[in-house]
RODO-2510 file (C-alpha; in nm, 4 decimals, decimal comma):
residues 447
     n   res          X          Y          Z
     1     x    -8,2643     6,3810    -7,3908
     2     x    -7,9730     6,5990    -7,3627
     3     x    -7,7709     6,6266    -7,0843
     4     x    -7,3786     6,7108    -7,1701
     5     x    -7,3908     6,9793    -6,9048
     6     x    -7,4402     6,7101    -6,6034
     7     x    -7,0523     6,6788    -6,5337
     8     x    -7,0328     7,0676    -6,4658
     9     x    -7,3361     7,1172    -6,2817
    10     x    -7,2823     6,7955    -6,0327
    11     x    -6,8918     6,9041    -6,0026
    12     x    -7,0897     7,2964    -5,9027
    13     x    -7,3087     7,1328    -5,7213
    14     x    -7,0586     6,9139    -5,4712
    15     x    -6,9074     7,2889    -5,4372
    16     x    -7,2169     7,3885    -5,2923
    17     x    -7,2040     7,0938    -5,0999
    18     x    -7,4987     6,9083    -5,3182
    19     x    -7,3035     6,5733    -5,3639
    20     x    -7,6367     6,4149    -5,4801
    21     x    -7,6452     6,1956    -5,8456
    22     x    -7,9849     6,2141    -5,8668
    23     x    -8,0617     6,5649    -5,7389
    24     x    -8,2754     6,6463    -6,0332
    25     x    -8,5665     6,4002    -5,9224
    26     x    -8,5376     6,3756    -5,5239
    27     x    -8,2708     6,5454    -5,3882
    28     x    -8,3046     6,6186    -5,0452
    29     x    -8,0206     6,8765    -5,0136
    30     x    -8,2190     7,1070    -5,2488
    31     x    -8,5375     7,2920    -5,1088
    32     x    -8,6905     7,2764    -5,4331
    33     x    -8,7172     7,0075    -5,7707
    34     x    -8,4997     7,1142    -6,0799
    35     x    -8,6881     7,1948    -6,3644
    36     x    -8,6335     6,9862    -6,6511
    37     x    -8,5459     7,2464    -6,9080
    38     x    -8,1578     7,2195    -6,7404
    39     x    -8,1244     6,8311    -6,9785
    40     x    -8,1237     7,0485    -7,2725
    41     x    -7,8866     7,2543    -7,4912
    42     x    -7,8990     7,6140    -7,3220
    43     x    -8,0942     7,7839    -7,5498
    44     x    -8,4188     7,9577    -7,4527
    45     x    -8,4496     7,8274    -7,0821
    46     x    -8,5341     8,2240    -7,0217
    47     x    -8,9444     8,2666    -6,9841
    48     x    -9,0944     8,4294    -7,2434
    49     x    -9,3574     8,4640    -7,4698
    50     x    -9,1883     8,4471    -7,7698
    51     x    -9,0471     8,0956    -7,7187
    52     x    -9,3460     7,9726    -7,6164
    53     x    -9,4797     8,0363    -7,9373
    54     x    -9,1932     7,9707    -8,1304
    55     x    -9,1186     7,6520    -7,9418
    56     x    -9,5186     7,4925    -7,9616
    57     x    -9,5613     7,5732    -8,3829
    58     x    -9,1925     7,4380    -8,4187
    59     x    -9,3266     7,0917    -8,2443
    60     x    -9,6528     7,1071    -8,4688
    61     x    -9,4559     7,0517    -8,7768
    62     x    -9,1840     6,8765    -8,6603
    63     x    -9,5179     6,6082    -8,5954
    64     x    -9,5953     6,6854    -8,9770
    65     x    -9,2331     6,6002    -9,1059
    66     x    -9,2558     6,3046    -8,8958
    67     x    -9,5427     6,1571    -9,0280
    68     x    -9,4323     6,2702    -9,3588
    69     x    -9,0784     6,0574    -9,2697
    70     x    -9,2840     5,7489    -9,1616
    71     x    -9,5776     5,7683    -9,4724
    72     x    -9,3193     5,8212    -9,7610
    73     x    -9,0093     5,6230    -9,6340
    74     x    -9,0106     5,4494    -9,2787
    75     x    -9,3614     5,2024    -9,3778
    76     x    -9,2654     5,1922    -9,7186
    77     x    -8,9062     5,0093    -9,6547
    78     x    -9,1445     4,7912    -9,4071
    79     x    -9,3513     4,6298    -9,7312
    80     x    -9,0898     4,6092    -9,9308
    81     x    -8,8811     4,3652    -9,6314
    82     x    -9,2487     4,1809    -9,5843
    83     x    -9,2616     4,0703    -9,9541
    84     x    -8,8443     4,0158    -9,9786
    85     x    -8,7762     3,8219    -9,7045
    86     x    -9,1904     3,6472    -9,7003
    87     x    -9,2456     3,7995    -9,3836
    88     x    -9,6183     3,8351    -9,2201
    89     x    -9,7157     4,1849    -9,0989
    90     x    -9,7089     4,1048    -8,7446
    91     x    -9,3675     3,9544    -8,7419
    92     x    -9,2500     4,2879    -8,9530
    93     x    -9,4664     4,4918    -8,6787
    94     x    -9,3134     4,3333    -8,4130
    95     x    -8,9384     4,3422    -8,5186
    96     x    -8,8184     4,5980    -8,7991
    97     x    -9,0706     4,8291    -8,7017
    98     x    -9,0642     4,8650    -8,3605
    99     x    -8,6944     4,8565    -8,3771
   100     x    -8,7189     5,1391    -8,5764
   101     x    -8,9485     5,3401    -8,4071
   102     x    -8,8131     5,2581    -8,0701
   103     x    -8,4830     5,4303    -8,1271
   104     x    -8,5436     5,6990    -7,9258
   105     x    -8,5302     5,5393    -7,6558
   106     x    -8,2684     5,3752    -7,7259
   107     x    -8,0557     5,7019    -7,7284
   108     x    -8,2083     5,7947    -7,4272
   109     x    -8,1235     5,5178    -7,2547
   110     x    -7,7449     5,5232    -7,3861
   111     x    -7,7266     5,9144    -7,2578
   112     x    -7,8867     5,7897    -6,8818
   113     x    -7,6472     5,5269    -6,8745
   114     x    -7,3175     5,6633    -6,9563
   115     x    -7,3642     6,0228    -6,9144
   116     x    -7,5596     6,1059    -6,6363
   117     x    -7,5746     5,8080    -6,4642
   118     x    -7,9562     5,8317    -6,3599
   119     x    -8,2608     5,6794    -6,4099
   120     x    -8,3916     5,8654    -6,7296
   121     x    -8,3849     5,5191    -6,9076
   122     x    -8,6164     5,3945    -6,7558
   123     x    -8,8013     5,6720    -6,6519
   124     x    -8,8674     5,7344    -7,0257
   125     x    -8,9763     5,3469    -7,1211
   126     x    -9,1939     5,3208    -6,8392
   127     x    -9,3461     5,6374    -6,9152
   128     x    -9,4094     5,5932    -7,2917
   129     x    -9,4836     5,2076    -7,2352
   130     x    -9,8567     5,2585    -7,1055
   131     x    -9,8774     5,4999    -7,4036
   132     x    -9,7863     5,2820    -7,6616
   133     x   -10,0202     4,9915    -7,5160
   134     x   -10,3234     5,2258    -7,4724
   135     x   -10,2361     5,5032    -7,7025
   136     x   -10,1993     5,3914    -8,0278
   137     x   -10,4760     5,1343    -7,9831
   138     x   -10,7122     5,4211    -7,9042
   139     x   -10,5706     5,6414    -8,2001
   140     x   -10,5826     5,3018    -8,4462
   141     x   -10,8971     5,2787    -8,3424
   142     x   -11,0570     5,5596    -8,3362
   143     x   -10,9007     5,7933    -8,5786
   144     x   -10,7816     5,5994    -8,8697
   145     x   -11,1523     5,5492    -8,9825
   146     x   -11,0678     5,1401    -9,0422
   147     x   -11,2356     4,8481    -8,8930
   148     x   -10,9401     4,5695    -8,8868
   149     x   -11,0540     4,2067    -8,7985
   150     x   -10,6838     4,0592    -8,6235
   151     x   -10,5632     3,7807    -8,5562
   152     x   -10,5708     3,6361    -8,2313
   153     x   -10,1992     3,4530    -8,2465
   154     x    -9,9826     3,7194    -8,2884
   155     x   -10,1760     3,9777    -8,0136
   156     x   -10,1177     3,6919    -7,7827
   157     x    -9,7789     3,6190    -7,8680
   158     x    -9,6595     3,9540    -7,8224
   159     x    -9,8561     3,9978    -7,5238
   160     x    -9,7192     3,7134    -7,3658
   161     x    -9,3520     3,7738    -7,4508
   162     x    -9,4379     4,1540    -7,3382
   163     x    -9,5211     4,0323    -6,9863
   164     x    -9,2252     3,8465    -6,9509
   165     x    -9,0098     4,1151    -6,9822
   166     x    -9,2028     4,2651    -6,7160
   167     x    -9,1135     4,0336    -6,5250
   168     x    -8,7950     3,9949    -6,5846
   169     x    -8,7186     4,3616    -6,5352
   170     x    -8,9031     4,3753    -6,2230
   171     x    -8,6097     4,0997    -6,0896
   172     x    -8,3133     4,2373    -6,2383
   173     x    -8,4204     4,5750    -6,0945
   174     x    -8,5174     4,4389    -5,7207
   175     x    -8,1912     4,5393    -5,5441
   176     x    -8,1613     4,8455    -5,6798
   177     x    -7,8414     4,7194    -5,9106
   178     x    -7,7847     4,5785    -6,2445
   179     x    -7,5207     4,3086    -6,2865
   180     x    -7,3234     4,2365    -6,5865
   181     x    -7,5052     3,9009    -6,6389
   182     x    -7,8696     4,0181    -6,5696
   183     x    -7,8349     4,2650    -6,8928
   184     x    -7,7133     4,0197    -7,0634
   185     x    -7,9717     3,7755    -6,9619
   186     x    -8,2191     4,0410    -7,1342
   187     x    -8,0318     4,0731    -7,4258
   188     x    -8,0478     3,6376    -7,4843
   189     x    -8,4271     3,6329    -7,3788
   190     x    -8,4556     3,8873    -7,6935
   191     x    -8,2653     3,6789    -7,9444
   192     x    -8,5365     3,3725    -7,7899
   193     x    -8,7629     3,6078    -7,9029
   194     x    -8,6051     3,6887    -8,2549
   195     x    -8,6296     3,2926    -8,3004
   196     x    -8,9753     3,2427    -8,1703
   197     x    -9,0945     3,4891    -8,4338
   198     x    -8,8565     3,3158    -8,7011
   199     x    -9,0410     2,9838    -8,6519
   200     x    -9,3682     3,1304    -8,5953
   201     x    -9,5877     2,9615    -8,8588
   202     x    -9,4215     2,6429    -8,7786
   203     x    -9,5431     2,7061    -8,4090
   204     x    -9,8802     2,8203    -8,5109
   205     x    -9,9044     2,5315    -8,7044
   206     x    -9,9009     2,2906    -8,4246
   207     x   -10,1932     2,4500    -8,2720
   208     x   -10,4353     2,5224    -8,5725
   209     x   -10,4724     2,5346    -8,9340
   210     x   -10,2996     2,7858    -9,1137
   211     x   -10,3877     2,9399    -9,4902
   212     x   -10,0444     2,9108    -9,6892
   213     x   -10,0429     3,2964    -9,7598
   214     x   -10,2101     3,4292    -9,4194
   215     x   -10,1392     3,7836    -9,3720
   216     x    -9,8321     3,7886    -9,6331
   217     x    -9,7923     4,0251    -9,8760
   218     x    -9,8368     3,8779   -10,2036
   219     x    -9,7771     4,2126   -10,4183
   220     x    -9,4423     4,3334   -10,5182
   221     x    -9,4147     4,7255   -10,4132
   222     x    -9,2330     4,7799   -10,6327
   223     x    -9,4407     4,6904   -10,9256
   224     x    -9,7714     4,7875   -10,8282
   225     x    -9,9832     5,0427   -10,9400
   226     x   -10,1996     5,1414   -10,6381
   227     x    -9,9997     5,3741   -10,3747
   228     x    -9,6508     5,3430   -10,5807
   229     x    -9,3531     5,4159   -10,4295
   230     x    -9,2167     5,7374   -10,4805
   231     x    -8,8743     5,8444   -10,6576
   232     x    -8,6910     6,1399   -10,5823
   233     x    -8,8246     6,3099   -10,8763
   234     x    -9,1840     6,2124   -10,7132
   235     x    -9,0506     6,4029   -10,3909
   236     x    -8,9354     6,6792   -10,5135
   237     x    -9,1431     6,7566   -10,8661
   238     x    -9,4747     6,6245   -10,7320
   239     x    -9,7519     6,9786   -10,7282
   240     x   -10,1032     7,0299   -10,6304
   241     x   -10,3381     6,9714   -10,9347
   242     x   -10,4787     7,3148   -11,0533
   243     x   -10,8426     7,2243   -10,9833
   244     x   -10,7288     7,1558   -10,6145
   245     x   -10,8585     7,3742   -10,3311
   246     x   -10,6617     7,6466   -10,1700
   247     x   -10,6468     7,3971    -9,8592
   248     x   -10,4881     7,1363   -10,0473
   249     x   -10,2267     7,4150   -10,1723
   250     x   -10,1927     7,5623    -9,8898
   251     x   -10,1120     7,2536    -9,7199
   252     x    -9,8750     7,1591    -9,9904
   253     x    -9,6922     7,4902    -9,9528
   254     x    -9,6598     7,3943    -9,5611
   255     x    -9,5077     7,0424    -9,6370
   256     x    -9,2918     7,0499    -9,9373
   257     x    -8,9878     7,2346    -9,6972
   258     x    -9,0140     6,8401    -9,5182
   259     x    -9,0747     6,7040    -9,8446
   260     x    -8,7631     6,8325   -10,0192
   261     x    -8,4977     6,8036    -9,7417
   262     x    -8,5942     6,4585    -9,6912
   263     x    -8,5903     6,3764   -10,0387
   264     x    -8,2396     6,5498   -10,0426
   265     x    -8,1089     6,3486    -9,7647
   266     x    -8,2677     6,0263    -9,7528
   267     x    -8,2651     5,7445   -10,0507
   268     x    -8,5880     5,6599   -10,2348
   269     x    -8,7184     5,3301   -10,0990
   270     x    -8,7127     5,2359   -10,5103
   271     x    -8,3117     5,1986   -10,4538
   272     x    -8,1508     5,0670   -10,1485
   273     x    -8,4631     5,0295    -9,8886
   274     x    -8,2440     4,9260    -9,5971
   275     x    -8,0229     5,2096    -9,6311
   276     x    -8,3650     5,4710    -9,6710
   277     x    -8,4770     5,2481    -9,3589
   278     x    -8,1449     5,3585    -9,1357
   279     x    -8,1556     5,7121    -9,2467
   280     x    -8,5580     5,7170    -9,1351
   281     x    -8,4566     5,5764    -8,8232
   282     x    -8,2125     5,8479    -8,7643
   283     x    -8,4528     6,1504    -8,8940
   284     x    -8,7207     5,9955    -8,6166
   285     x    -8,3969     6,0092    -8,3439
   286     x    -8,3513     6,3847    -8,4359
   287     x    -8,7278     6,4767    -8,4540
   288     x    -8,7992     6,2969    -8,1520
   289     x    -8,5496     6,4624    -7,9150
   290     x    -8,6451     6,7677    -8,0866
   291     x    -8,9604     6,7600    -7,9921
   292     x    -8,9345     6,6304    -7,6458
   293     x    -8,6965     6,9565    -7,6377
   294     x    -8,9211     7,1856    -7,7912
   295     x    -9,2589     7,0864    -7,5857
   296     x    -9,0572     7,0399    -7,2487
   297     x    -8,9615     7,4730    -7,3176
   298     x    -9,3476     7,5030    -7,3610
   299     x    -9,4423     7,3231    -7,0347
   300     x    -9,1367     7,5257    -6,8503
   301     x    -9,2779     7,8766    -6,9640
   302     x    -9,6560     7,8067    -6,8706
   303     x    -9,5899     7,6697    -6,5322
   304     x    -9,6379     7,2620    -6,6173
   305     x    -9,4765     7,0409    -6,3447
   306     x    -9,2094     6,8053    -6,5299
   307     x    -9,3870     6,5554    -6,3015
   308     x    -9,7486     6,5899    -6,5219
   309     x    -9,5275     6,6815    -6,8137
   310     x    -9,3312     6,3540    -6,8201
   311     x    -9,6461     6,1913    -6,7671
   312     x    -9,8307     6,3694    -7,0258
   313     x    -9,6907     6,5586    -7,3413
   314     x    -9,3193     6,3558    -7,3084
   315     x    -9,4855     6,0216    -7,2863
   316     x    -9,6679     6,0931    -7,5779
   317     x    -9,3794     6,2180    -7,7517
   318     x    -9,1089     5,9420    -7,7241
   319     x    -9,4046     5,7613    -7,8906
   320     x    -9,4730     5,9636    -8,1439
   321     x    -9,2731     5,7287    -8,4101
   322     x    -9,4984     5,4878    -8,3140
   323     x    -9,7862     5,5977    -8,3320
   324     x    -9,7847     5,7579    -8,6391
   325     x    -9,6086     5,4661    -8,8272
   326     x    -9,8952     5,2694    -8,6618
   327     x   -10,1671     5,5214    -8,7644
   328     x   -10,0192     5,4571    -9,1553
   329     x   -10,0263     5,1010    -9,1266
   330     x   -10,3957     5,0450    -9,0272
   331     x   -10,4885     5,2882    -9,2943
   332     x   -10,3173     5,0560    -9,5154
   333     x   -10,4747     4,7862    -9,4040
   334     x   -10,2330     4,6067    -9,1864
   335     x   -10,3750     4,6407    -8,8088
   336     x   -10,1832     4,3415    -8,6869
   337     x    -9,8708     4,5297    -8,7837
   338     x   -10,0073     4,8416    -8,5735
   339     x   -10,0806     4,6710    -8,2930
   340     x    -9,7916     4,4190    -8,2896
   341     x    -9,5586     4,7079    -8,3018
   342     x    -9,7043     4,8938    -7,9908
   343     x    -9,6649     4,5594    -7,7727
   344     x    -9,3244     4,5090    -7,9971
   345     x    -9,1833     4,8055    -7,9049
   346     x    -9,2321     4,7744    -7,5847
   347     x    -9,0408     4,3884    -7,5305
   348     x    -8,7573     4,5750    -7,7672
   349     x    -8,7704     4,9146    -7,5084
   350     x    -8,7002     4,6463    -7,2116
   351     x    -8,4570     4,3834    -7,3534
   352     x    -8,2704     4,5886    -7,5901
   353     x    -8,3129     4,9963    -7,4946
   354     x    -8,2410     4,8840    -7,1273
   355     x    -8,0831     4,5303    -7,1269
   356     x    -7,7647     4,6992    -7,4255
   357     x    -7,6766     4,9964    -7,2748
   358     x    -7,6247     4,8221    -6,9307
   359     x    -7,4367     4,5278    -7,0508
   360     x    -7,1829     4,7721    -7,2009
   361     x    -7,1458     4,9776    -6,8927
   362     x    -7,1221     4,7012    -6,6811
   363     x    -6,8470     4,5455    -6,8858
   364     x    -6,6509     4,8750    -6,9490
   365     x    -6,6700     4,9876    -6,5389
   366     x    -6,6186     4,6700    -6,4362
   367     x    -6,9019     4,6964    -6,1339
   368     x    -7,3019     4,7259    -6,1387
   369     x    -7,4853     4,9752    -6,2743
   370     x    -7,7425     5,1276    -5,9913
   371     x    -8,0848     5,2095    -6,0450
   372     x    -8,3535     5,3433    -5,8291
   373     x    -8,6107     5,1084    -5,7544
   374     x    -8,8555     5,2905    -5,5445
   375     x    -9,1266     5,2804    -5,7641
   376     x    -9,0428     4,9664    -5,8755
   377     x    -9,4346     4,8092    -5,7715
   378     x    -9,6080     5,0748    -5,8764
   379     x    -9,4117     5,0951    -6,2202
   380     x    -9,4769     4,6885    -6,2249
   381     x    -9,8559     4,7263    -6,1936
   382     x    -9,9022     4,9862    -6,4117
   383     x    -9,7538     4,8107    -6,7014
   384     x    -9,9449     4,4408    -6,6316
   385     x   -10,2639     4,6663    -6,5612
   386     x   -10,2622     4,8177    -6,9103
   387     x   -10,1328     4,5257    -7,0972
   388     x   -10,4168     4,3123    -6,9452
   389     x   -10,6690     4,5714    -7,0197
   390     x   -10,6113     4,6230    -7,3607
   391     x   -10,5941     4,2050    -7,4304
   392     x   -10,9298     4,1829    -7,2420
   393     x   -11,0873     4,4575    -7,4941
   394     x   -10,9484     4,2789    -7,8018
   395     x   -11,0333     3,9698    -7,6528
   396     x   -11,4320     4,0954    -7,5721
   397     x   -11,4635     4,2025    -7,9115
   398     x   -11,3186     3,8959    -8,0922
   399     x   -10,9956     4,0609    -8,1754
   400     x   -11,1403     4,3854    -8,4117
   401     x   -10,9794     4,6792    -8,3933
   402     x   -11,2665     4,9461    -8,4249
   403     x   -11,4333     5,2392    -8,2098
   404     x   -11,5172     5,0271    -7,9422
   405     x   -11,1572     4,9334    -7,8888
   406     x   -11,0177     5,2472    -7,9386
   407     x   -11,2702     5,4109    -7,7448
   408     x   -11,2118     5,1449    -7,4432
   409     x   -10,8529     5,2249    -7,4224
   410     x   -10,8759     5,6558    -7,5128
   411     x   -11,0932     5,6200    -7,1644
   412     x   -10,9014     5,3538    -6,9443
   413     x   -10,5818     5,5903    -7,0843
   414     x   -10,7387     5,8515    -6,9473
   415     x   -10,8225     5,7355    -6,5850
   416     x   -10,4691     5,6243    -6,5711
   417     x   -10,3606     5,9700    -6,6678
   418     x   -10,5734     6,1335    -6,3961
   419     x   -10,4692     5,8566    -6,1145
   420     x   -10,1022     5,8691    -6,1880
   421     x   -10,0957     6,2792    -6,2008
   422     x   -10,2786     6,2871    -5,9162
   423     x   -10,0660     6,0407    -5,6696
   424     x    -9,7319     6,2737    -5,8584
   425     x    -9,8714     6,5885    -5,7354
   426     x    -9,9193     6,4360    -5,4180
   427     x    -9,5305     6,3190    -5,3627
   428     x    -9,4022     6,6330    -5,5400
   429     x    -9,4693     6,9014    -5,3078
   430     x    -9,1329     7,0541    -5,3824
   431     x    -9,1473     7,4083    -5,5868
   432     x    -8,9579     7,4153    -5,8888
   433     x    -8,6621     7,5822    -5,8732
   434     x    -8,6317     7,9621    -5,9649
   435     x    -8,2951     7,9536    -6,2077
   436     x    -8,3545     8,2568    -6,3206
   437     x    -8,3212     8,4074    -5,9689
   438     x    -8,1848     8,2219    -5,6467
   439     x    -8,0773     7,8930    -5,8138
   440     x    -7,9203     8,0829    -6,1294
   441     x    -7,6158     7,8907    -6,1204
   442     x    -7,7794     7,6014    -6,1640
   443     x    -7,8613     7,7153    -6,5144
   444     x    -7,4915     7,8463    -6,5678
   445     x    -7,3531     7,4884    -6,4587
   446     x    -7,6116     7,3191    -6,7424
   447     x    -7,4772     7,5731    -6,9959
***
């Protein structure tokens, strides 16, 4: 999220007497909620058709360069660590993967922290958490076209691990305050993690037998002949077939813009991978604040309350890395990766996106970092309710990730859409304010 005009508008806003750091979600000196659209560069916040437009096909293929980022570098670099350093795919899942596609949040929680000193953080993990949980299980599921019999170790490992830092978030943030040695006590229960996942066979292997090459990869990338890896004369030189259909063409036309600035600005997985690994991160930063930019204009010009929209389209997109990465990796055949990397990314959004940026601030201001905690129960339940859910599912249907699971979480995702919109409405009476019109210098503060 972008908020670099927060120090203007709160220094405008104590000269209209609105001394208030968190005015934007429930501040009582203002007779109405601040629209969203004021986080972002000032650049069409005006109401118009126009943007609308502009803004919702912009997000549409800023989805297809993602998934164009994630299918020809981001999950590529991912088999090409599994078979170098003899990892399984839900350790890779779990780890380098949801690492990667959790940087997002990562920014956003560096910008709430330092910048504007609010809650965003952990406004936007919470919000994406239930997502990624029910979300790309119902998308994996469902849409991929790929029935996936997982394993039962690594769901429960990461499920496990996932409700600990639950828990663990739910006490640091009981008082309101963050102290220097609660982040960091998130931070060491991570690198517990790291070493759990490092000695993972030899833990699994005191509870059952394992096959020597279980879920490894036991083909070199880089040599194969199926699905190849692409150079940058693949990228760019790579043309429909004659005999194609106009659809196929057509569609080519629409991609190869994606196709050849990537290709121009990130390395061919052939060469370096872990270098075309941190430039895919980075794309997936941009895109991903892009389009949280890009949809949050479209809710602002039809009249969407950032209260649904948070809940709704933003949710979704902080996730997007996710779930398409997760989408690719089922398809290939690896749905312990997919579905290790949703819980993954979640234990990563709480002990690292949270547990880093707070350490830092706490050891460069010297005092606690505060956080409202309000919501702190409901945030808790929603979290262990969704986690628990989705386990139960898996574990109903002897860990295969099909229709029925995806179908069981695209509805329970659902009611909890409906529920939580519902009890939002209900505590968000407030009009959004009109900063084209009476609260105008809002906007010029933001600018």
């Amino acid at each position: 999220m972008y908020f670099g005009g927060d120090t203007n508008l709160q220094r405008l806003l104590r000269e209209y007497g609105l001394d208030h750091l968190d005015f934007r979600s429930e501040s009582e000196e203002l007779n109405c909620s601040v629209p969203a659209i004021l986080e972002f560069p000032n650049i069409m916040r005006k109401k118009s058709i126009l943007s609308t437009v502009i803004c919702f096909a912009l997000s549409m293929y800023l989805f297809v360069f993602l998934a164009i980022v994630c299918d020809d570098y981001l999950v590529p670099t991912m088999e090409r660590l599994c078979y170098s350093l003899r990892l399984t795919y839900d350790v890779a899942g779990a780890t380098f993967l949801a690492a990667a596609t959790s940087a997002p949040e990562l920014f956003v929680a560096f910008v709430g922290t330092f910048v504007t000193e609010g809650d965003i953080g952990v406004g936007t993990i919470v919000g994406s958490s239930v997502f990624n949980v029910l979300g790309i299980a119902a998308v994996c599921g469902i849409f991929t076209g790929v029935t996936a019999q997982l394993d039962w170790w690594p769901i429960t490992r990461d499920t496990v691990w996932y409700v600990l830092s639950v828990i663990v978030l739910t006490g640091v943030l009981w008082d309101s305050s963050v102290n220097w040695y609660e982040s960091a006590i998130l931070l060491i229960l991570y690198v517990f993690y790291l070493v759990s996942l490092l000695f993972d066979r030899k833990l699994q292997s005191c509870c059952r037998t394992l096959e020597e090459e279980q879920d490894m990869m036991d083909e070199d990338p880089m040599t194969r002949e199926e699905e190849p890896l692409l150079t940058f004369r693949d990228h760019v030189c790579k043309k429909p077939d004659p005999e194609d259909s106009w659809i196929k063409k057509v569609w080519w036309a629409i991609q190869y813009p994606a196709i050849f600035i990537l290709a121009c600005t990130t390395p061919s997985v052939r060469t370096i991978y872990f270098l075309s690994m941190l430039v895919a991160v980075v794309w997936i930063s941009v895109i991903s604040y892009l389009v949280s930019w890009f949809l949050t204009i479209v809710g602002y010009n039809i009249g969407i309350p950032d209260s649904i929209m948070g809940l709704t389209v933003l949710a979704a997109g902080t996730s997007v890395p996710e779930v398409v990465s997760s989408y690719i990796v089922t398809r290939k055949g690896y749905g312990s990766m997919a579905i290790c990397n949703a819980i993954g990314s979640n234990t990563f959004d709480i002990f690292i996106c949270l547990g880093l940026p707070w350490l830092l601030k706490c050891l460069i201001t010297g005092s606690a970092v505060l956080i409202n905690s309000k919501s702190l129960t409901i945030t808790t339940s929603l979290l262990m309710i969704s986690m628990f859910l989705l386990y139960i599912t898996f574990a109903a249907t002897k860990f295969v990730l099909g229709k029925v699971v995806g179908w069981i979480s695209l509805i329970t995702y659902a009611v909890f859409l409906i529920v939580a919109c519902t009890i939002e409405m209900m505590d968000n009476t407030k009009e959004v304010c009109d900063i084209e019109g009476e609260y105008s210098y809002l906007n010029k503060a933001a600018a």
